[in-house]
NUVEX-832044 format. One record per residue (C-alpha): z, x, y negated; residue number from 1. Coordinates in Angstrom, 2 decimals, decimal comma. Each point is the difference from the previous one (the first is absolute). Layout:
<roses>
> Z  X  Y  NUM
...
</roses>
This chain:
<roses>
> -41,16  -4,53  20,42  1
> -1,62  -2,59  2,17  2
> -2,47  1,11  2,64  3
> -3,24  -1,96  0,68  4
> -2,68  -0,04  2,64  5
> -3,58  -1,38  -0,45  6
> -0,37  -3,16  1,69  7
> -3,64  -0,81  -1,64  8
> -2,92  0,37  -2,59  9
> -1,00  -2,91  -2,00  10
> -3,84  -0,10  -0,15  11
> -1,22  -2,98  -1,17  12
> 1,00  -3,67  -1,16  13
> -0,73  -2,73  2,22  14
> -1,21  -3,21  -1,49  15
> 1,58  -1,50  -2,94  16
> 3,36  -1,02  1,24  17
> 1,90  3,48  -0,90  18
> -1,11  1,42  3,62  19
> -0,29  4,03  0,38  20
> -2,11  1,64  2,90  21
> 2,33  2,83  1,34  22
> -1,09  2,60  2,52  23
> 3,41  1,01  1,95  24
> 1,40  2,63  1,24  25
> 3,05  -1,43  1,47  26
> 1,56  0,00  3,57  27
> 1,03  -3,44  -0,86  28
> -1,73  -2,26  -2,19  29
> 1,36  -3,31  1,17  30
> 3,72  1,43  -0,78  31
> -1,69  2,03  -3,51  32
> -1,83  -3,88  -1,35  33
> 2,17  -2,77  1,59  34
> 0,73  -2,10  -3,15  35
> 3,09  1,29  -2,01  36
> -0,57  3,60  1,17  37
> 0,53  2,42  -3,15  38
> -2,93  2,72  -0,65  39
> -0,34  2,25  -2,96  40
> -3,41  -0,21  -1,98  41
> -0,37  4,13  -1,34  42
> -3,10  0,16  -2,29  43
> -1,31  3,11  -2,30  44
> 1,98  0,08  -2,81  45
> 1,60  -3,06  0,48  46
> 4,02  -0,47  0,68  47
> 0,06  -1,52  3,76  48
> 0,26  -3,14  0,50  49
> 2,23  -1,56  2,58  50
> -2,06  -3,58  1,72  51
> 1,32  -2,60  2,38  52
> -2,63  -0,63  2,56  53
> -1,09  -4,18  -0,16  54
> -2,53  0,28  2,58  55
> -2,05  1,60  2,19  56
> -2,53  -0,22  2,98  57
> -2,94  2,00  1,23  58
> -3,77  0,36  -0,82  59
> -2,36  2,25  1,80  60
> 1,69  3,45  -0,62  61
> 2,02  -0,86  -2,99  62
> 3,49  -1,30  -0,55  63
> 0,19  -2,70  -2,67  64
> 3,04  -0,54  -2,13  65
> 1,18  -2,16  -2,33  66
> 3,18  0,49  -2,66  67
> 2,78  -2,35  -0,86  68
> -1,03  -0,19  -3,88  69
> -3,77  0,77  0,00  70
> -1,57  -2,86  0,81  71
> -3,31  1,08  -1,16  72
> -2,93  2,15  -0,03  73
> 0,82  1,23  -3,45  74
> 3,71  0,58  0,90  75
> -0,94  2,69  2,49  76
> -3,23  1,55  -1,24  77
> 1,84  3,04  -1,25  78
> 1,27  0,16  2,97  79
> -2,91  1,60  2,12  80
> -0,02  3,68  0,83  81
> 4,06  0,06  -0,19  82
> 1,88  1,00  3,35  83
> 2,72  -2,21  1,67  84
> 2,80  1,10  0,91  85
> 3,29  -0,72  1,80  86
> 3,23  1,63  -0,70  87
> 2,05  2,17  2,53  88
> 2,71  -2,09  -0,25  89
> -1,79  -3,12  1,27  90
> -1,48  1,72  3,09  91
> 1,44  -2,01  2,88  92
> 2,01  1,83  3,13  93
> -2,82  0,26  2,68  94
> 1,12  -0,51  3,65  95
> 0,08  3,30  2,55  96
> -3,27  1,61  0,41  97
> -1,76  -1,40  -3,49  98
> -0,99  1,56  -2,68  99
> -1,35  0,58  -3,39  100
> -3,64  1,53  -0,64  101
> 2,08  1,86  -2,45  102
> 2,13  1,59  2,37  103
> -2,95  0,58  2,66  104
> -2,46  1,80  -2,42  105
> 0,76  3,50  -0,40  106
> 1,55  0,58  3,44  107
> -1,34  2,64  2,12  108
> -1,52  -0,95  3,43  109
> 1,01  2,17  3,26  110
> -1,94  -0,46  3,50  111
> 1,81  -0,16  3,12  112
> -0,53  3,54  0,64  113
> 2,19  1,06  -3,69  114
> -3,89  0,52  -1,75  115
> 0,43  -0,94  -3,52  116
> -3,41  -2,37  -0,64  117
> 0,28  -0,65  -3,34  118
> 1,87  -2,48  -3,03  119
> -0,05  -3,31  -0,36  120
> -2,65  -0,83  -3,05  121
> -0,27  -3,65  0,31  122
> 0,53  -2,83  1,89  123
> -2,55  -3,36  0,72  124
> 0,44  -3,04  0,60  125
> -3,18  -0,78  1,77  126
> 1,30  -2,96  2,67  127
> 2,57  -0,14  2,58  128
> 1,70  3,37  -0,15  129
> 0,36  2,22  -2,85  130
> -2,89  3,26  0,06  131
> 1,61  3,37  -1,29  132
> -2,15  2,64  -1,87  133
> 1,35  3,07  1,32  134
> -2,07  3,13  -2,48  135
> -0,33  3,14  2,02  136
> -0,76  3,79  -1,48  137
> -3,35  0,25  0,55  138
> -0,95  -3,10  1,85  139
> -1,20  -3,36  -0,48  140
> 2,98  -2,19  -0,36  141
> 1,73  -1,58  3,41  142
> 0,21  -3,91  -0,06  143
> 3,06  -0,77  1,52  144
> 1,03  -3,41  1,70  145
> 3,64  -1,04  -0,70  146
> 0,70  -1,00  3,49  147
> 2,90  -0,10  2,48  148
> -1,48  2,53  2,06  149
> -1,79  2,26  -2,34  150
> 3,42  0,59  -2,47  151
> 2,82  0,59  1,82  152
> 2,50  1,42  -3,12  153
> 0,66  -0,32  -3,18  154
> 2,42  2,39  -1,81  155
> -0,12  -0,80  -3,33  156
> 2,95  3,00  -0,28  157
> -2,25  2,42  1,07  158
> -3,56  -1,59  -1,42  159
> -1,40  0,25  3,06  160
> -1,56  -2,56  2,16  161
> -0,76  1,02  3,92  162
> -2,50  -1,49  1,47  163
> -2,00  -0,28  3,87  164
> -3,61  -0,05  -0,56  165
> -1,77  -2,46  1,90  166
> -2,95  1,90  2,48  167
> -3,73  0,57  -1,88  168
> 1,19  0,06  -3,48  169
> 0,05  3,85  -1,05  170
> -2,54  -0,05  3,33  171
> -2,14  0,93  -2,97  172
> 1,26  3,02  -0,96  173
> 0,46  2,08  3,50  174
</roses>
Protein backbone atom coordinates (compact mmCIF):
# COMPACT_ATOMS: atom_id res chain seq x y z
CA UNK A 1 0.00 0.00 0.00
CA UNK A 2 1.34 3.38 -0.91
CA UNK A 3 2.58 5.66 1.82
CA UNK A 4 1.84 9.44 1.78
CA UNK A 5 3.03 12.49 3.63
CA UNK A 6 1.11 15.83 3.94
CA UNK A 7 2.60 18.35 1.85
CA UNK A 8 -0.43 21.02 2.35
CA UNK A 9 -4.06 22.17 3.30
CA UNK A 10 -6.16 23.74 0.74
CA UNK A 11 -7.99 26.73 2.33
CA UNK A 12 -9.44 28.80 0.03
CA UNK A 13 -9.87 29.51 -3.86
CA UNK A 14 -8.09 32.28 -5.29
CA UNK A 15 -9.81 34.35 -7.88
CA UNK A 16 -11.69 32.85 -10.63
CA UNK A 17 -9.05 31.20 -12.69
CA UNK A 18 -9.18 27.60 -10.80
CA UNK A 19 -6.48 29.02 -8.15
CA UNK A 20 -6.44 27.30 -4.47
CA UNK A 21 -4.85 29.13 -1.36
CA UNK A 22 -2.74 26.33 0.36
CA UNK A 23 -1.08 26.74 3.73
CA UNK A 24 2.12 24.26 3.58
CA UNK A 25 3.74 22.25 5.52
CA UNK A 26 6.47 21.15 3.33
CA UNK A 27 10.35 21.20 3.56
CA UNK A 28 10.19 21.87 -0.07
CA UNK A 29 7.56 23.61 -1.79
CA UNK A 30 9.35 24.67 -4.93
CA UNK A 31 10.23 20.76 -5.58
CA UNK A 32 6.24 19.78 -4.01
CA UNK A 33 4.40 22.73 -6.85
CA UNK A 34 6.91 23.03 -9.78
CA UNK A 35 4.50 22.43 -12.73
CA UNK A 36 4.00 18.64 -13.54
CA UNK A 37 4.64 17.64 -9.90
CA UNK A 38 1.94 14.85 -8.88
CA UNK A 39 -0.05 15.50 -5.42
CA UNK A 40 -2.96 13.54 -4.12
CA UNK A 41 -6.22 15.59 -3.29
CA UNK A 42 -7.78 13.27 0.06
CA UNK A 43 -11.19 14.78 0.98
CA UNK A 44 -13.97 13.38 3.63
CA UNK A 45 -15.62 10.79 2.07
CA UNK A 46 -14.36 11.29 -1.14
CA UNK A 47 -11.95 8.65 -3.16
CA UNK A 48 -8.49 10.73 -3.50
CA UNK A 49 -7.78 12.33 -6.17
CA UNK A 50 -4.42 12.33 -7.83
CA UNK A 51 -3.63 16.39 -9.52
CA UNK A 52 -0.80 17.55 -11.71
CA UNK A 53 0.37 20.85 -10.40
CA UNK A 54 -0.07 23.80 -13.53
CA UNK A 55 1.11 26.54 -11.47
CA UNK A 56 2.11 28.09 -8.62
CA UNK A 57 3.67 31.24 -6.89
CA UNK A 58 3.38 32.93 -3.54
CA UNK A 59 0.98 35.39 -1.76
CA UNK A 60 1.46 36.70 1.69
CA UNK A 61 1.49 33.38 3.72
CA UNK A 62 -0.27 31.18 1.30
CA UNK A 63 0.84 28.94 -1.52
CA UNK A 64 -1.36 29.24 -4.62
CA UNK A 65 -1.90 26.40 -6.99
CA UNK A 66 -3.37 25.77 -9.98
CA UNK A 67 -4.38 22.09 -11.68
CA UNK A 68 -3.83 20.83 -15.16
CA UNK A 69 -7.75 20.34 -15.88
CA UNK A 70 -9.45 22.88 -13.53
CA UNK A 71 -9.28 25.87 -15.06
CA UNK A 72 -11.83 27.47 -12.96
CA UNK A 73 -13.24 28.63 -9.82
CA UNK A 74 -16.03 26.12 -10.04
CA UNK A 75 -13.62 23.26 -10.96
CA UNK A 76 -11.91 23.49 -7.60
CA UNK A 77 -14.52 24.75 -5.15
CA UNK A 78 -14.96 21.31 -3.70
CA UNK A 79 -11.75 21.30 -3.36
CA UNK A 80 -11.19 23.49 -0.13
CA UNK A 81 -10.62 21.90 3.25
CA UNK A 82 -9.01 18.65 1.43
CA UNK A 83 -5.22 17.86 2.32
CA UNK A 84 -2.42 17.48 -0.35
CA UNK A 85 -0.42 15.06 -0.43
CA UNK A 86 2.67 13.51 -2.05
CA UNK A 87 3.39 9.91 -2.28
CA UNK A 88 6.47 8.09 -0.68
CA UNK A 89 7.54 6.97 -3.74
CA UNK A 90 8.02 10.43 -5.28
CA UNK A 91 10.07 11.80 -2.34
CA UNK A 92 13.36 12.75 -3.95
CA UNK A 93 16.98 11.35 -2.46
CA UNK A 94 18.13 14.37 -0.27
CA UNK A 95 21.91 15.06 -0.25
CA UNK A 96 24.09 14.20 3.19
CA UNK A 97 22.96 16.07 6.15
CA UNK A 98 19.10 16.92 4.82
CA UNK A 99 16.20 15.92 5.90
CA UNK A 100 12.54 15.46 6.11
CA UNK A 101 10.30 17.28 8.88
CA UNK A 102 8.93 13.81 8.90
CA UNK A 103 11.92 12.19 9.92
CA UNK A 104 12.99 15.13 12.43
CA UNK A 105 9.65 15.25 14.45
CA UNK A 106 9.48 12.71 16.99
CA UNK A 107 13.22 12.43 17.69
CA UNK A 108 14.41 12.86 21.11
CA UNK A 109 16.86 15.77 21.87
CA UNK A 110 20.13 15.02 24.13
CA UNK A 111 22.43 18.02 25.52
CA UNK A 112 26.04 17.80 25.39
CA UNK A 113 26.22 16.61 28.82
CA UNK A 114 23.83 13.04 27.78
CA UNK A 115 20.52 15.18 29.51
CA UNK A 116 17.61 14.08 27.59
CA UNK A 117 15.63 17.73 26.92
CA UNK A 118 12.78 16.65 25.37
CA UNK A 119 11.01 15.40 21.62
CA UNK A 120 10.80 17.01 18.72
CA UNK A 121 6.93 18.42 18.39
CA UNK A 122 7.26 20.62 15.48
CA UNK A 123 9.31 22.35 13.32
CA UNK A 124 8.98 26.32 11.77
CA UNK A 125 9.84 27.77 9.14
CA UNK A 126 10.07 31.28 10.35
CA UNK A 127 13.16 32.75 7.94
CA UNK A 128 16.61 31.75 7.35
CA UNK A 129 17.08 28.63 9.43
CA UNK A 130 14.58 26.18 10.42
CA UNK A 131 13.22 26.77 14.51
CA UNK A 132 12.63 23.31 16.33
CA UNK A 133 9.89 22.95 19.07
CA UNK A 134 11.54 20.79 21.43
CA UNK A 135 8.25 19.89 24.39
CA UNK A 136 9.79 19.25 27.75
CA UNK A 137 7.96 17.35 30.94
CA UNK A 138 6.97 20.03 32.80
CA UNK A 139 8.34 23.03 31.05
CA UNK A 140 7.53 25.53 28.60
CA UNK A 141 8.62 24.21 25.29
CA UNK A 142 12.51 24.90 24.06
CA UNK A 143 12.71 26.74 20.61
CA UNK A 144 15.46 25.30 18.98
CA UNK A 145 17.59 26.86 16.05
CA UNK A 146 18.60 24.32 13.35
CA UNK A 147 22.09 25.54 13.09
CA UNK A 148 25.60 24.22 12.36
CA UNK A 149 26.68 24.80 15.72
CA UNK A 150 23.70 24.18 17.85
CA UNK A 151 22.96 20.34 16.16
CA UNK A 152 25.81 18.49 15.89
CA UNK A 153 24.05 14.70 15.17
CA UNK A 154 21.51 13.21 13.76
CA UNK A 155 20.84 9.45 14.25
CA UNK A 156 17.84 8.77 12.75
CA UNK A 157 18.75 4.82 13.92
CA UNK A 158 18.62 5.70 17.27
CA UNK A 159 15.85 8.79 17.13
CA UNK A 160 17.96 10.84 18.78
CA UNK A 161 19.32 14.15 17.85
CA UNK A 162 22.46 15.61 20.09
CA UNK A 163 22.74 18.85 20.32
CA UNK A 164 25.34 21.93 21.99
CA UNK A 165 23.25 24.57 23.42
CA UNK A 166 24.28 27.89 22.60
CA UNK A 167 25.12 30.09 26.20
CA UNK A 168 21.77 32.03 27.87
CA UNK A 169 19.18 29.83 26.48
CA UNK A 170 18.09 27.43 29.47
CA UNK A 171 19.95 30.61 31.44
CA UNK A 172 16.31 30.74 32.42
CA UNK A 173 15.87 27.86 34.18
CA UNK A 174 19.12 27.68 36.66
Amino acid sequence: MTEYLTVGKIVNTQGIKGEVRVISSTDFPEKRYQKGAQLTLFRDNQEPLLLTIDSHRKHKTFDLLSFDGYASINDVENFRDGILKVAEENLTDLAENEYYYYEIIGLTVIDEAGKVLGKIKEILAPGANDVWVVARKGKDDLLLPYIESVVKKIDLDKQQVMVELPEGLLEDEN
